[in-house]
C-alpha positions in Angstrom: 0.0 0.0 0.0 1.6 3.8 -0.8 2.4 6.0 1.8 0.0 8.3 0.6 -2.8 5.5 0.6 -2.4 4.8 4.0 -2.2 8.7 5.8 -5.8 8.8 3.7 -7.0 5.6 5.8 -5.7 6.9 8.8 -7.1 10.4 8.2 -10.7 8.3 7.7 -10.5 6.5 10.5 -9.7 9.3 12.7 -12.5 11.2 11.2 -15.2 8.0 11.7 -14.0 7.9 15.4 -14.4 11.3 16.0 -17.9 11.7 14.7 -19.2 8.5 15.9 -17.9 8.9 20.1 -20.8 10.4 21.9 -19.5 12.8 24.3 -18.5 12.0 28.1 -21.8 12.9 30.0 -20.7 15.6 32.3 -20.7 15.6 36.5 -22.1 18.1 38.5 -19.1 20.1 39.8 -21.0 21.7 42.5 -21.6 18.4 44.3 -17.9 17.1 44.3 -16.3 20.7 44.6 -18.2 21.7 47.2 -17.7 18.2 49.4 -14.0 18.6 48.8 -13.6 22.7 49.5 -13.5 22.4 52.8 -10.4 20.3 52.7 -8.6 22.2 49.7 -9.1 25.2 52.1 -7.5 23.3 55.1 -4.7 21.8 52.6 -4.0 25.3 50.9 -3.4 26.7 54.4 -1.5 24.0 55.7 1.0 24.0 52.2 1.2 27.7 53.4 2.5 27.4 56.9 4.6 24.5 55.6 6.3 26.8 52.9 7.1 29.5 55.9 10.9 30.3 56.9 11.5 30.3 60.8 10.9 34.1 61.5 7.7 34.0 59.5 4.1 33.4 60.5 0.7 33.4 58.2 -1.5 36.3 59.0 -4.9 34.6 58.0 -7.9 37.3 57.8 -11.7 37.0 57.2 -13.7 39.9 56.3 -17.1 40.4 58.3 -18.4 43.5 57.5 -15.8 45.8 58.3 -13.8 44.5 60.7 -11.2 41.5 59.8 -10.9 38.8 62.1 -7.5 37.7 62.9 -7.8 33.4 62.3 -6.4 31.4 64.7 -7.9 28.4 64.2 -9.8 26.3 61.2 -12.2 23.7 62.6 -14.4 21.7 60.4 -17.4 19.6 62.2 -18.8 18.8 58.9 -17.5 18.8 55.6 -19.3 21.7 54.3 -18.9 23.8 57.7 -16.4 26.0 58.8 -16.1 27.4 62.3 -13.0 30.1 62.3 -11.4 31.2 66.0 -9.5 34.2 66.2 -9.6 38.0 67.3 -10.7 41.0 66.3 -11.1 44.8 67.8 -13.4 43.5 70.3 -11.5 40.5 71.6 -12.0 36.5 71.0 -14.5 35.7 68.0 -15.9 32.9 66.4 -17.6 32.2 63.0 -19.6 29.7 61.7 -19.7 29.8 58.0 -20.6 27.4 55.1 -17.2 26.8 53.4 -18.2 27.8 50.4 -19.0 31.4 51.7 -15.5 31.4 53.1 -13.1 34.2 51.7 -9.7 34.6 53.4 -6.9 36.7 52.9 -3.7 35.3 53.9 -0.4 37.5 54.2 2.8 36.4 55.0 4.6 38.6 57.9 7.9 39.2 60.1 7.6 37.8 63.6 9.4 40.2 65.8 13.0 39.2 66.9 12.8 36.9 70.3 9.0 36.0 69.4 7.7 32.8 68.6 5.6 32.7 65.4 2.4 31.8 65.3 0.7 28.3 63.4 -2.9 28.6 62.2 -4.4 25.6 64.1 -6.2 23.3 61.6 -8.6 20.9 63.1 -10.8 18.3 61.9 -13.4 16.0 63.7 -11.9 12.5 64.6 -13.4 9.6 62.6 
């Protein structure tokens, strides 16, 4: 068979196959995503503080209206609920958030010389 005989087969072939594949029914996203956020959040922190040098700490802030709360600690009870600790002008605060409502800022800062920095406390229920 000639070279150019067979590319023209091939070029068929690929063509039939193409047409004829019916397309990959597609998952809901929301249901997976939003099982697994809670998790990616906890990870994405955690790769955070991991990646931090020894005079470094992760500032961690959520936005409630207009005061930021300092996070302390991430605690999941539920795979689709959040419950942040931390501070803000008043004092000690606590939120209880769905994850996917979750929007933190995280900032990477200088601990003072002498001081021991800060980890974000990241705390999920025992199995």
């Amino acid at each position: 068979m000639p070279l150019g005989e067979f590319t023209k087969q091939l070029a068929q072939q690929a063509i039939l196959s193409a047409t004829t594949k019916e397309p990959a029914p597609k998952e809901a996203p929301s249901a997976k995503a939003s099982e697994n956020a809670g998790a990616a959040i906890m990870g994405q922190v955690g790769a955070m503080q991991k990646a931090l040098k020894e005079d470094e700490e992760l500032a961690l802030y959520f936005q409630n209206g207009s005061e930021p709360l300092r996070v302390l600690e991430i605690f999941l009870p539920a795979p689709k609920v959040a419950v942040l600790s931390g501070s803000d002008q008043a004092g000690f605060a606590r939120v209880i958030a769905a994850v996917e409502s979750l929007q933190l800022v995280a900032r990477v800062v200088k601990v003072k010389p002498g001081a021991k920095p800060h980890r974000i406390a990241l705390v999920t229920p025992k199995s």
